[in-house]
N, C-alpha and C positions, 0 to 999 in steps of 0.2 A: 483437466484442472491441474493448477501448480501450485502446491502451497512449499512454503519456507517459513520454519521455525527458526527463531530466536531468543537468546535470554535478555533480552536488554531491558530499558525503566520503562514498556507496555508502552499503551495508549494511554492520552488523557483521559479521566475519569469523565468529565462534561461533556466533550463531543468526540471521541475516538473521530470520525471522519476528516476532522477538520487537520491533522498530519497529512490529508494529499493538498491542502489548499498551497499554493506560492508562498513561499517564507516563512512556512511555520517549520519549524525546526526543535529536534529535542537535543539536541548535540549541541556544546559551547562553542562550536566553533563552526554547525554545518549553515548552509545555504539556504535551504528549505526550497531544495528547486529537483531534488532525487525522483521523491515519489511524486511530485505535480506533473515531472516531464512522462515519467513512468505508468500514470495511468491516463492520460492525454495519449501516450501511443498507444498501448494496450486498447484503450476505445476505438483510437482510428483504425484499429484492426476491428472494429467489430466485437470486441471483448470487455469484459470488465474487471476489476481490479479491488482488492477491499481488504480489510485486515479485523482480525479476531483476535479478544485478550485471551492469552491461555491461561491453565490454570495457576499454576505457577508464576514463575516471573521472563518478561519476554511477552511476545505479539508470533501470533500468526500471520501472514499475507499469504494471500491467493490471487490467485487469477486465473481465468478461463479465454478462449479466443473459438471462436467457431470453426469445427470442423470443414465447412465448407467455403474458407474465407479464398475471395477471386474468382470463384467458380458463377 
């Protein structure tokens, strides 16, 4: 497992998931195309991909991939 902390403005308070959908974006100027392409590979690996508000301010993301991936 990976996780990375950040301070940024969290997750939405109604659906934290909905930051991996296509185009949702919390940034004025981002794409909303980071974390859609981001855990679309991460699964094609067999992995999954997810983010946690912390306590403070900022989002955790993790992701795990199976030890045994291609075997």
């Amino acid at each position: 497992m990976i996780a990375v902390h950040d301070t940024g403005v969290g997750l939405p308070t109604d659906s934290p998931d909905q930051i991996f959908e296509s185009f949702v974006t919390t940034k004025p100027h981002g794409t909303g195309m980071g974390l859609a392409i981001t855990r679309s590979i991460v699964e094609s690996h067999g992995g999954r991909l997810w983010a946690e508000r912390n306590a403070g301010p900022g989002a955790t993301f993790l992701f795990t991939l199976p030890s045994d991936a291609g075997e």
